[in-house]
C-alpha positions in Angstrom: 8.1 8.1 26.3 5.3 9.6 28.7 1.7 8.2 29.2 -0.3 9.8 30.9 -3.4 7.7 32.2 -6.5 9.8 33.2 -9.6 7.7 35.2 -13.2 7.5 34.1 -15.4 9.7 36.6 -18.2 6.9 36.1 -15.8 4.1 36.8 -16.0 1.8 40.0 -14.0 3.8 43.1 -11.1 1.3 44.0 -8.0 1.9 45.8 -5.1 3.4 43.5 -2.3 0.8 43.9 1.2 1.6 41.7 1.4 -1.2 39.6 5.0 -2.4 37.5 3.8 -4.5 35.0 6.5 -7.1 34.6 8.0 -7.3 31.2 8.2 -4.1 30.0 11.2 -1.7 30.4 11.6 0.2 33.2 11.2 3.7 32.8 8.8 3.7 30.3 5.4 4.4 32.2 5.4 6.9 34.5 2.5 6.4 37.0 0.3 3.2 36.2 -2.7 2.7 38.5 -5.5 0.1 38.7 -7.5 1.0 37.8 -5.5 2.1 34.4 -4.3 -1.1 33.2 -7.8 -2.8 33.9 -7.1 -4.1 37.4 -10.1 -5.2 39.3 -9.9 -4.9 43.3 -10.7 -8.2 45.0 -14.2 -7.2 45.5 -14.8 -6.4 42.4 -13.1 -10.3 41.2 -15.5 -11.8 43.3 -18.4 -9.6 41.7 -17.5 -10.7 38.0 -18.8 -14.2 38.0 -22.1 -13.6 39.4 -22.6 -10.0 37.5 -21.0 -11.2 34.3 -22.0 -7.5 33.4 -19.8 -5.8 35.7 -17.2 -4.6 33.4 -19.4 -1.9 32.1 -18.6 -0.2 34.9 -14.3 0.0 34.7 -12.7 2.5 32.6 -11.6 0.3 30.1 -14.7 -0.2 28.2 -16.0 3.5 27.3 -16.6 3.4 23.7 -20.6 3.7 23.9 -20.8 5.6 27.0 -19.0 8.9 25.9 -20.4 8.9 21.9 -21.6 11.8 19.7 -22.3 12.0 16.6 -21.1 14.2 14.3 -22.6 15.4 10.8 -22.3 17.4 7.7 -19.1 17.2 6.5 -18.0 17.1 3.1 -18.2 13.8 1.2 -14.9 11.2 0.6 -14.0 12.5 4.1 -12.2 10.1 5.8 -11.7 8.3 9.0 -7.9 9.8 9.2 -9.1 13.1 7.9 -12.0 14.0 10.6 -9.4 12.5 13.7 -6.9 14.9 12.6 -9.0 17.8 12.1 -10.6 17.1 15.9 -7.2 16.8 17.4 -5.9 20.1 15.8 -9.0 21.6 17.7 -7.3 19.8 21.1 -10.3 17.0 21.1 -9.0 13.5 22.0 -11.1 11.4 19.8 -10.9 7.7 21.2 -12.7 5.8 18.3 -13.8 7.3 15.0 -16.1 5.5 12.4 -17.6 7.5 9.3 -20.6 5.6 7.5 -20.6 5.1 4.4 -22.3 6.8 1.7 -23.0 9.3 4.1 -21.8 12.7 5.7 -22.3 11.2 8.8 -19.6 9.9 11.8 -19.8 8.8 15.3 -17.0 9.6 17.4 -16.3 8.2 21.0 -14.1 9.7 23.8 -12.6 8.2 27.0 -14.6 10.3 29.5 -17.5 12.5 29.6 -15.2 15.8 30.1 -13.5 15.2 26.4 -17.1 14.5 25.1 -18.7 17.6 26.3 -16.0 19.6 25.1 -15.9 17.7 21.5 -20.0 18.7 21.9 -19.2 22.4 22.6 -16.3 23.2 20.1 -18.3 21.3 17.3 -21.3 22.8 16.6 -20.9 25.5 14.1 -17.3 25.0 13.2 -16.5 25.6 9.8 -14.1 23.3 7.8 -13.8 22.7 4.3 -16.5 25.3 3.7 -19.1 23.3 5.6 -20.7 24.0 9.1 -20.6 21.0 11.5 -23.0 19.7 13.6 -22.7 17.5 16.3 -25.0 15.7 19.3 -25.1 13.5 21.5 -25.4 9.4 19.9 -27.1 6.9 21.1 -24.8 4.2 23.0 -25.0 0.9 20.7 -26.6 -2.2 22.9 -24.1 -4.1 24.3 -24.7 -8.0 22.7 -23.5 -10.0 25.9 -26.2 -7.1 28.2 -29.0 -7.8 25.9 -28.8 -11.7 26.2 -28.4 -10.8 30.2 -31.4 -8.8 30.2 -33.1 -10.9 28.2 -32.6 -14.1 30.5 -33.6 -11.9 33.6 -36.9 -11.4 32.0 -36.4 -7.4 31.3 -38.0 -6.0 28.3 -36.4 -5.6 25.3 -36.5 -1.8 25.9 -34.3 -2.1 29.2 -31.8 -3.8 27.1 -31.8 -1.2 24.1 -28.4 0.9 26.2 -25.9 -0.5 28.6 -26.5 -1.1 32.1 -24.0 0.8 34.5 -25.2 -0.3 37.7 -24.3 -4.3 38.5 -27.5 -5.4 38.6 -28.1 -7.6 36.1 -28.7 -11.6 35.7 -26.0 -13.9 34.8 -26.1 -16.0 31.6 -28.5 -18.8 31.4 -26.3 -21.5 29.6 -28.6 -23.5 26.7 -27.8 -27.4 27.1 -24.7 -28.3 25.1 -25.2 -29.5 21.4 -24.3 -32.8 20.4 -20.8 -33.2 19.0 -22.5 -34.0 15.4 -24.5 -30.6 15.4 -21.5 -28.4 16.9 -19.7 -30.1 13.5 -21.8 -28.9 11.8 -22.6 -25.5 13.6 -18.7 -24.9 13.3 -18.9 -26.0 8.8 -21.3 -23.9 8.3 -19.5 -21.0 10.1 -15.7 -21.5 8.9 -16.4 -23.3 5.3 -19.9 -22.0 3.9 -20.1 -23.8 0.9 -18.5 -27.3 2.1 -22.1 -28.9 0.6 -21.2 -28.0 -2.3 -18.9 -30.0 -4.9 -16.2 -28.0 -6.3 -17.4 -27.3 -9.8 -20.8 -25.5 -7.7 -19.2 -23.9 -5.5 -16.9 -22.2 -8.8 -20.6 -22.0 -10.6 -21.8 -19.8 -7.7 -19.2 -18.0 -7.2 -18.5 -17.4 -10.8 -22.3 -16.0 -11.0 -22.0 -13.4 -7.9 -18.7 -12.2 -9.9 -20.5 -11.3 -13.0 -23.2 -9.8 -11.0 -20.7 -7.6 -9.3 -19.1 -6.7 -12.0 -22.0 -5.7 -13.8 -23.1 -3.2 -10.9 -19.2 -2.1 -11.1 -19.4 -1.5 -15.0 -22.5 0.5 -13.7 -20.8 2.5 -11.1 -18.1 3.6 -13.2 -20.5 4.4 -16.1 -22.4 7.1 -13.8 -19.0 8.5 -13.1 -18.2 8.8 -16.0 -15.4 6.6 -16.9 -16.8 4.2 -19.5 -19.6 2.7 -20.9 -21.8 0.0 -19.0 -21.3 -3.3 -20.7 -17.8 -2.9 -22.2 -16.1 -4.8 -19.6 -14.9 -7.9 -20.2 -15.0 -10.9 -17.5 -12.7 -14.1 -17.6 -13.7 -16.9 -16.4 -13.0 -17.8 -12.5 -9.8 -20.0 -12.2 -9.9 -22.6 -9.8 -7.6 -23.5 -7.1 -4.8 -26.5 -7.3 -6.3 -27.4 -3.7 -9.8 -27.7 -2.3 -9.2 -28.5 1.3 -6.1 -28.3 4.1 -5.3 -25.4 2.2 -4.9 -23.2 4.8 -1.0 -22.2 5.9 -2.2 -19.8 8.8 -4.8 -19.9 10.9 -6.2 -17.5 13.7 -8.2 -19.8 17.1 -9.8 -18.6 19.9 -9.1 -19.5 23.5 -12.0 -19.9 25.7 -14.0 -21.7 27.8 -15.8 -25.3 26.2 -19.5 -24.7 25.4 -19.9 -28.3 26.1 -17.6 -29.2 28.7 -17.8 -28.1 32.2 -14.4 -26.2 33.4 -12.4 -27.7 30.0 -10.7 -24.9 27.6 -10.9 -25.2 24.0 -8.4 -23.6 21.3 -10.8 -23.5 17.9 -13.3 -20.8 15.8 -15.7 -19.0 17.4 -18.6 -20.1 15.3 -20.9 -16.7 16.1 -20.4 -13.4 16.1 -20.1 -10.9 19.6 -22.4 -8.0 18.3 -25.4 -10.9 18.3 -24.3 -11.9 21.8 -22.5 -15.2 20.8 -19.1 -16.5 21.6 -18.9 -20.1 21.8 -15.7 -21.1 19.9 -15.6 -25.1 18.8 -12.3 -27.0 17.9 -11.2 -27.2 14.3 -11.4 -30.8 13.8 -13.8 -30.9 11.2 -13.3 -27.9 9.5 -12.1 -29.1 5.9 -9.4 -26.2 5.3 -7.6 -27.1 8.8 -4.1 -28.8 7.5 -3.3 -32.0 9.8 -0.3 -30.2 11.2 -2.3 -27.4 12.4 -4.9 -29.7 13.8 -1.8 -31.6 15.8 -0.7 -28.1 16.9 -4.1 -27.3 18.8 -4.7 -30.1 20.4 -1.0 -30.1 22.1 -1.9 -26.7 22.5 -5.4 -27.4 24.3 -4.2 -30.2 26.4 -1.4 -28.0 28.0 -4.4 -25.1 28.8 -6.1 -28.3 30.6 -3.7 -29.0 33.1 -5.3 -28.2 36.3 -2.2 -25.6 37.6 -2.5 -23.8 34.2 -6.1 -23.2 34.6 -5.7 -22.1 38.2 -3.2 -19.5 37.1 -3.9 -18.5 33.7 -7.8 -19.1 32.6 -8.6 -18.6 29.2 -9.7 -14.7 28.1 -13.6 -14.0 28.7 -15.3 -11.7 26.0 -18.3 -11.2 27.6 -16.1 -10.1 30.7 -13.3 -8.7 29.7 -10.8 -10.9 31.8 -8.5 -13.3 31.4 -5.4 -14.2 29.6 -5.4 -16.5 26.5 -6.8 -14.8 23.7 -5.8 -16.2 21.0 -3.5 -18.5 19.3 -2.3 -18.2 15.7 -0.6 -21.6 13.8 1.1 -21.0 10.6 2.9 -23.7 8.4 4.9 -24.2 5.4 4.7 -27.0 2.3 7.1 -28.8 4.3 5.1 -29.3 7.4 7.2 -27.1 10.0 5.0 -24.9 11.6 5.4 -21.4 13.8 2.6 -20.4 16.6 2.1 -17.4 18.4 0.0 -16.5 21.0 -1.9 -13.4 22.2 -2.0 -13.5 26.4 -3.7 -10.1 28.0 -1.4 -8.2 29.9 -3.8 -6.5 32.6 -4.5 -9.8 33.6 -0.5 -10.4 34.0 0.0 -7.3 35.8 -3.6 -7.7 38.0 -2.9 -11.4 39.0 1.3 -11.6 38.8 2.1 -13.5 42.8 4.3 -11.1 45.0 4.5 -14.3 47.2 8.4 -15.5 46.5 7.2 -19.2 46.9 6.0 -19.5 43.5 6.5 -18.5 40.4 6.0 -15.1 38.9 2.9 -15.4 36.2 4.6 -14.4 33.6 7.9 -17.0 34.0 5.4 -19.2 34.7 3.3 -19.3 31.5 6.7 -19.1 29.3 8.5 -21.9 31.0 5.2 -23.9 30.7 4.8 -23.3 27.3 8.8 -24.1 26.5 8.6 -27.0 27.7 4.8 -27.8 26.3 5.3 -26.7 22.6 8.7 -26.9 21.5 10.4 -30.3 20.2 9.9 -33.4 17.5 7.0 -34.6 18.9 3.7 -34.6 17.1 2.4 -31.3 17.5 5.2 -29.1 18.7 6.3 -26.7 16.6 9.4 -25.1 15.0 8.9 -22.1 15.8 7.6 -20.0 19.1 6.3 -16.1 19.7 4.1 -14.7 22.5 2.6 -11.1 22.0 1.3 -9.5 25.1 -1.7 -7.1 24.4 -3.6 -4.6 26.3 -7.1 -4.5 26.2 -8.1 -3.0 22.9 -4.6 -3.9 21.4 -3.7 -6.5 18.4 -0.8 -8.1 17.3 0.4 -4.8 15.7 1.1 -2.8 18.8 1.8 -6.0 21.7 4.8 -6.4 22.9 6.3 -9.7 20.8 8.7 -12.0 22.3 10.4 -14.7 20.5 10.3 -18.0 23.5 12.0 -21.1 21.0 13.1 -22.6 18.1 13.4 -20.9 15.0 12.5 -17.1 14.8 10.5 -17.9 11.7 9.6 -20.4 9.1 10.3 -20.8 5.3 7.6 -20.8 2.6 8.6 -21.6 -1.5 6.3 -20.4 -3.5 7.1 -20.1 -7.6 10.7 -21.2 -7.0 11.4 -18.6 -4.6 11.9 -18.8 -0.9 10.1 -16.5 1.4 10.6 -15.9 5.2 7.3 -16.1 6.6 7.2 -14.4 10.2 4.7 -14.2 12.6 2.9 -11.4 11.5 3.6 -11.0 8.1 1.5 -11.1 5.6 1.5 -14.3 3.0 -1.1 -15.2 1.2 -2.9 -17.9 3.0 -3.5 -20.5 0.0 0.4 -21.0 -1.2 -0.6 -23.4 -4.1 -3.5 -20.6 -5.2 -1.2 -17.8 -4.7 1.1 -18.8 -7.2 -1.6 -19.4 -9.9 -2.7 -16.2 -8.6 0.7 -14.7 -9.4 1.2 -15.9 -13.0 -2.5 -13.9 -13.8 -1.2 -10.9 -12.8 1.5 -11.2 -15.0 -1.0 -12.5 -17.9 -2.4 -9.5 -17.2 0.0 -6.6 -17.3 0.8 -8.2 -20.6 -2.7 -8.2 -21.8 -2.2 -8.3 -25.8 1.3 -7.4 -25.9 4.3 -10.0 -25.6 7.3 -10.7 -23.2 9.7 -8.3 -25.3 7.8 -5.8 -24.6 9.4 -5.8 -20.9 13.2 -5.1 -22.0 12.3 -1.3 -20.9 9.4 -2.0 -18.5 9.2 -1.3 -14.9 7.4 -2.2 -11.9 5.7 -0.7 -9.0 4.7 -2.7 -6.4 2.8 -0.9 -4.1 1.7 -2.1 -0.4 4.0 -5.1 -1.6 4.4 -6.8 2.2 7.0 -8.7 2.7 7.7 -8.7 -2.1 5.9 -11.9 -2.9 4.3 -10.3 -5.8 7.0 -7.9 -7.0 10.2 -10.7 -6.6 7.4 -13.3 -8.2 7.7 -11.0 -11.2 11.1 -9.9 -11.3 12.5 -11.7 -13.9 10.0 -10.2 -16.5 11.2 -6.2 -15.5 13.8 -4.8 -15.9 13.5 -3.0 -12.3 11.3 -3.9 -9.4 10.3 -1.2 -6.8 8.4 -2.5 -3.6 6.9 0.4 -1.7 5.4 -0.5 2.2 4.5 1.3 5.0 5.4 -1.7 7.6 9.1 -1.5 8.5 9.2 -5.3 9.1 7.7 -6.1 6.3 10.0 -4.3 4.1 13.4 -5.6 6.1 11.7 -9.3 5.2 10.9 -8.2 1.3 14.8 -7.0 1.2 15.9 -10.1 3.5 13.7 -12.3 0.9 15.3 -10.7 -2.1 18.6 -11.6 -0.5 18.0 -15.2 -0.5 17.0 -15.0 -3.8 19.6 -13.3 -5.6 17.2 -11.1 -6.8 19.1 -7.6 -7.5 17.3 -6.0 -9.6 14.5 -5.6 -7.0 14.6 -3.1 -4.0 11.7 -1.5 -1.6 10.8 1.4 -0.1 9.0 2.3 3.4 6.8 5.1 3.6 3.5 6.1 2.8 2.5 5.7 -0.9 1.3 8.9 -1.6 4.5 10.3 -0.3 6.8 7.6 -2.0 5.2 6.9 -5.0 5.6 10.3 -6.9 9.4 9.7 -6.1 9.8 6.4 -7.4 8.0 7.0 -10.6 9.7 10.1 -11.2 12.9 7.8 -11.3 11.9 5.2 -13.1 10.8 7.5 -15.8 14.4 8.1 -16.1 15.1 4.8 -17.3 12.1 3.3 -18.6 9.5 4.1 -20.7 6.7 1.8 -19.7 6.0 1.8 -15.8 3.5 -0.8 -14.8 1.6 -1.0 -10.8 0.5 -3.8 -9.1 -2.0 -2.3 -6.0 -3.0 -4.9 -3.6 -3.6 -2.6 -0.4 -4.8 -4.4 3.2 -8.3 -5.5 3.5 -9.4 -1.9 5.1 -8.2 -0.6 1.7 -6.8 2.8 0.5 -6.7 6.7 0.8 -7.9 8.6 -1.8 -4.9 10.4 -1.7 -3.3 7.1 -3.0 -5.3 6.9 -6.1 -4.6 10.9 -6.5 -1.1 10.5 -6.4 -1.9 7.5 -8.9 -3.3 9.4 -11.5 -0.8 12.2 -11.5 1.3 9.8 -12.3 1.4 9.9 -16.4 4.2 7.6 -16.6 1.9 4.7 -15.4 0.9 3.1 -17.9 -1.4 -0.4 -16.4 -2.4 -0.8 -13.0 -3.8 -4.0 -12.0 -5.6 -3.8 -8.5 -5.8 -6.7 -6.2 -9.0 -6.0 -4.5 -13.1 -5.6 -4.3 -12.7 -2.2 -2.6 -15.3 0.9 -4.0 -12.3 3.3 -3.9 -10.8 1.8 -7.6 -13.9 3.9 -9.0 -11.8 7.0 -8.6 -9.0 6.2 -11.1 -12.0 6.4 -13.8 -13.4 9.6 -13.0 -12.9 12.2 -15.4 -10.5 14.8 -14.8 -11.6 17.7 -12.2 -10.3 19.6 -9.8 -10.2 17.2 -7.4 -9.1 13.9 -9.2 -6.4 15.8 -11.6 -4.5 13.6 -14.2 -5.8 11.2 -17.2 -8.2 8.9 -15.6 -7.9 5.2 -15.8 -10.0 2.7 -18.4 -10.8 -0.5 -16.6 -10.0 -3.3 -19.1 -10.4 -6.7 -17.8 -12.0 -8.0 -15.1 -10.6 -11.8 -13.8 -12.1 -14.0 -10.6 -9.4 -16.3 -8.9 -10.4 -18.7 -6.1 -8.4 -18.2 -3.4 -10.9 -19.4 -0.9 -12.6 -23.0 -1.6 -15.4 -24.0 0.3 -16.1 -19.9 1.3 -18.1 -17.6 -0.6 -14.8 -15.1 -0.8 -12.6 -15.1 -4.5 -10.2 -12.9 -5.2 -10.9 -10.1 -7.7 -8.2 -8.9 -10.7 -9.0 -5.7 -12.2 -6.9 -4.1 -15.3 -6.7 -0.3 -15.5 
């Protein structure tokens, strides 16, 4: 594999040093400079604590510098569409993000050479019978530059765009908040609703359901689909557990708001784009198990020791330096618990010792945390992963490496043991998820009984690692899983395995290209075929719910979601949405989520 790395004309000029980074296999990056992987020269490392702005300047943060802004396309144009179109024109689009209910999209680019050709080609091009426009967009305010300006005494117009020079103020810390109001600060962030007593809380949410669903009947009566009113509404259904229901939960690593050169593990209790990143310990937040509590604080006491902070400081958002970023706990009904954590790799690869004396980086931060995290004592865990990220990069594209212990944890959930592994997916209430399981079922049965099922299939689509399909298995006759993750389908076969569930098996691939297949068979054998949909949180294609519809042996669909895209299997029949439409049926609230203001939403096609 070739990358090639190109540098940002408006970036700082700094020596171009070849860089290795340790860890990854040789061969596989042909040239890495610097300035490339987010280096900073020495200078510029002694610059970044008194111009906490300075990394507006490197090349790694270009996403409102090089922005246009691009118009008049046609509508249910998506983000995958308009990226693949500008490539096929030779753009490079770095970011894309089309607004909703609009024919509108801004569209960033790594350098200002890609954006004035993007700004050239453009204009006037047709596509899909429309003529695009495009211009130059204003570059978004950076949160962390308009708290700097703002301390510095600037007006609020000289903070409205991103500074480039270096110029600008550092911070000006507010004194600490007691530990009573950060408890509270940090409630009120992570569990809304924790005034509340349960029965409330279900009352309120149970009343912004109904409204919701009221607006949905709405929305699908000015498509066309049914008639406002005619939808009918369970009542919510409460969760077996109100508090230290969470199995997995995401912390940020950072620097104590309250302590003076002390790292805390915990939530970050604001939000970036309104300048705030103070991140508070989990303590007191009432859906924290006691084993995941344990976990940090182990966790946060071996980022304390002084030769840890020396070497590897926690990550800086409003900097862009560092290398803890995060740390993710998960645990299981029997209290064993897996944790993984996200360490930046520039910062590896900028600050790894040549000096043979001491210990690379790298060896150093694994052995510490081998020897740190893993055992029987309170608050080591069973299980140990490190994912090394770049920049912009998640847990989906790091490099993952397994340090200890177990390379996963088990999870029963309805009698069936699951493999839960660090990044798959499982819902994060196991006790809910099960009641939340048995109501699908309900559902796809919806005034018809169990023998009905003898010749019944079903299609489990974006099905994870098969919680829901192998949940349901013993009611069908067959069980198809279809995925695009190829993990998560080797742990939904794996998980069937352990089961001795056979008449189950998945498929990875894109739905729209797998799910024409797959019905086409099961229409050999059966002749009701049933689909649960639960896609990710971004939700779906609308090539998805085309391929759907086409469909005509699917006969129920129940979707697992609040996304606006399930309006298009009620749309009558055009030339764009071909097949029968849908009839949305039923409408059930299950609460997933106590103490938040989120519940999960079951709708019946």
């Amino acid at each position: 594999t070739r990358f090639t790395f190109q540098s940002n004309p408006a970036s700082l000029e700094i020596d171009q040093k070849q860089v290795k980074p340790k860890g990854l296999e040789t061969g596989k990056l042909e040239t890495m400079t610097s300035e490339s992987v987010g280096v900073q020269p020495d200078s510029a490392k002694e610059d970044s604590a008194e111009k906490p702005l300075n990394y507006l300047n490197s090349s790694q943060f270009t996403s409102e510098l090089f922005k246009i802004e691009v118009k008049n396309f046609r509508p249910h144009t998506t983000v995958a569409m308009l990226k693949k179109r500008m490539q096929s024109l030779g753009l490079e689009p770095h970011k894309v993000k089309v607004m909703p209910n609009s024919w509108m999209a801004f569209v960033t680019f790594k350098n200002a050479d890609q954006r004035d050709k993007a700004l050239s080609v453009l204009p006037g091009h047709i596509w899909r019978g429309q003529a695009l426009t495009a211009k130059l967009a204003k570059p978004k305010a950076d949160p962390f530059g308009n708290a700097a300006a703002a301390d510095s005494g600037q007006s609020s117009s000289a903070a409205k765009r991103p500074r480039l020079d270096t110029d600008t103020a550092a911070d000006s810390k507010p004194a600490p908040l007691s530990a009573e109001a950060a408890s509270e600060l940090l409630r009120d962030a992570v569990t809304p609703l924790w005034r509340l007593g349960y029965e409330e809380q279900l009352k309120q949410k149970s009343q912004d359901m109904s409204s919701e669903v009221k607006q949905l009947t709405r929305q699908v009566a000015a498509v066309g689909g049914i008639s406002a009113g005619s939808v009918e509404m369970m009542p919510i259904v409460a969760s077996p557990v109100v508090d230290k229901y969470r199995n997995k939960c995401q912390f940020t690593v950072a620097w104590s708001p309250t302590q003076t050169d002390s790292v805390v593990v915990g939530f970050r209790v604001g939000r970036y784009r309104d300048g705030e990143a103070d991140v508070y310990p989990p303590d007191t937040a009432a859906v924290v198990p006691t084993v995941i509590v344990a976990v940090v604080r182990r966790l946060q006491a071996l980022l304390n020791e002084p030769d840890m902070k020396r070497r590897a400081p926690p990550y800086d958002a409003k900097r862009h330096v560092g290398c803890w970023k995060a740390a993710t706990v998960r645990c299981n009904s029997s209290n064993r618990t897996l944790l993984y954590l996200d360490i930046h790799q520039p910062f590896l690869t900028a600050n790894d010792t040549s000096d043979k004396t001491e210990m690379s980086l790298r060896d150093f931060i694994e052995n510490r945390l081998q020897n740190g995290l893993l055992g029987d004592q309170d608050g080591c865990v069973a299980s140990l992963h490190v994912v090394y990220t770049d920049h912009g990069g998640g847990e989906t594209n790091g490099l993952w490496r397994h340090l200890g212990g177990d390379p996963d944890i088990t999870e029963t959930l309805g009698g069936l043991s699951f493999r839960v592994s660090p990044a798959a997916f499982f819902q994060v209430n196991t006790a809910a998820a099960e009641v939340l399981h048995n109501r699908i079922y309900s559902m796809l049965q919806h005034g018809e009984s169990d023998s009905d099922n003898q010749s019944s299939a079903l299609l489990d689509v974006c099905c994870g690692t098969g919680t829901i399909g192998l949940s349901l298995a013993r009611y069908f006759s067959q069980v198809v899983g279809i995925e695009l993750i190829a993990d998560a389908v080797r742990d939904a076969q794996l998980n069937a395995q352990r089961n001795g569930i056979e008449n189950a098996s998945f498929v990875c691939g894109r739905a729209e290209d797998t799910l024409p297949r797959e019905a086409k068979l099961l229409a050999e054998t059966v002749s009701d075929l049933r689909v649960v949909l639960d896609p990710p949180r971004g939700g779906l294609q609308p090539s998805v719910l085309s391929t759907i519809r086409r469909c005509r042996s699917i006969r129920r669909l129940l979707y697992v979601s609040c996304c606006p895209e399930r309006l298009d299997l009620c749309r009558p029949a055009s030339n764009k949405w071909r097949g029968d439409p849908f009839r949305l049926a039923l409408v059930q609230p299950v609460d997933l989520f106590p103490l938040t203001k989120h519940c999960e939403l079951l709708l019946l096609f």
